[in-house]
C-alpha positions in Angstrom: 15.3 5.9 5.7 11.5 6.8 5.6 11.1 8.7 2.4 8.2 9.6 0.2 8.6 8.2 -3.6 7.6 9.4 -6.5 4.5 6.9 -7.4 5.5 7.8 -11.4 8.4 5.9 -11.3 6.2 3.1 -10.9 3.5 3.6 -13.0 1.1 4.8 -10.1 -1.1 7.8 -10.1 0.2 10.7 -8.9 -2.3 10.9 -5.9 -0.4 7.8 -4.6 1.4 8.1 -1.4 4.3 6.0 -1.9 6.9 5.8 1.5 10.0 3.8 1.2 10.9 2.7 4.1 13.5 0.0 3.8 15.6 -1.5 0.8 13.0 -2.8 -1.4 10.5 -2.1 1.7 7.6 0.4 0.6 4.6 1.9 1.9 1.2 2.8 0.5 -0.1 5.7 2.8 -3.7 6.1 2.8 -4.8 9.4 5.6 -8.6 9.7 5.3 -11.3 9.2 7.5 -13.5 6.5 6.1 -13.5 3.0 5.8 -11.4 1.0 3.7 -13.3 -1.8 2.1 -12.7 -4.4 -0.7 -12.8 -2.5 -3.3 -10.2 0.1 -2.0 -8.4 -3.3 -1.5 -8.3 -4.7 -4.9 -7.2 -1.2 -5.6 -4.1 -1.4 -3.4 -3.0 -5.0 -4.5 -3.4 -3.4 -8.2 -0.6 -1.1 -7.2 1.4 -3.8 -4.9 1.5 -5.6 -8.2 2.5 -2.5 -10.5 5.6 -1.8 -7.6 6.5 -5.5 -8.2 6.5 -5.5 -11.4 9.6 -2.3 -11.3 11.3 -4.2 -7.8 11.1 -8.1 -8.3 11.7 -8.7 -4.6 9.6 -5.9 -2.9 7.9 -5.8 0.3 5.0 -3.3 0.3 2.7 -2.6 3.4 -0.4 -0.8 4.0 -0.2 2.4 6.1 -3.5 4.0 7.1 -5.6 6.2 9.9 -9.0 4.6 8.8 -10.6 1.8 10.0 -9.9 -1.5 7.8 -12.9 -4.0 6.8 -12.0 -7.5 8.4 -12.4 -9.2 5.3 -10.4 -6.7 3.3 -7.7 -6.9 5.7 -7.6 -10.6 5.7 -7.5 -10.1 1.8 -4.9 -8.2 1.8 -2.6 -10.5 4.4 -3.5 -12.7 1.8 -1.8 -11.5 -0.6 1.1 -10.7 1.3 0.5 -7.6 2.1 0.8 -6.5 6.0 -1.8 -3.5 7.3 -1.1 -0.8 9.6 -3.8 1.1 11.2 -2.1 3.5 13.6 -0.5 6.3 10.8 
């Protein structure tokens, strides 16, 4: 069921990769090469929070092909948010 979104719908910018990949399961896809650090992360949980606020009950992951900070990874897990590093 792996679909691309539109991130409008949910009051993300357009440059937002948005994969749903389940009933109420969604992916942020982030392709780049460099590293993702806290800010980028406090940037993704902004997001999580604006796809909760649409789907009261939503999952949402991280999908990426760069290398995660430690810390921002444990941030996010945090939060509730699960990491994927092999996109």
């Amino acid at each position: 069921m792996n679909k691309f979104v539109d991130p409008k719908l949910y009051d993300l910018p357009s440059s937002t990769k948005l994969e749903q990949v389940g009933t109420n399961q969604y992916d942020i896809v982030i392709q780049r090469k460099s590293r993702i650090i806290m800010k980028d992360g406090e940037g993704i949980l902004v997001k999580v929070n604006k796809i909760k606020e649409h789907v009261s009950n939503a999952k949402v992951g991280l999908k990426t092909s760069a290398p995660v900070c430690s810390k921002t990874k444990s941030f996010l897990e945090e939060h509730g948010i699960s990491v994927s590093t092999n996109c």
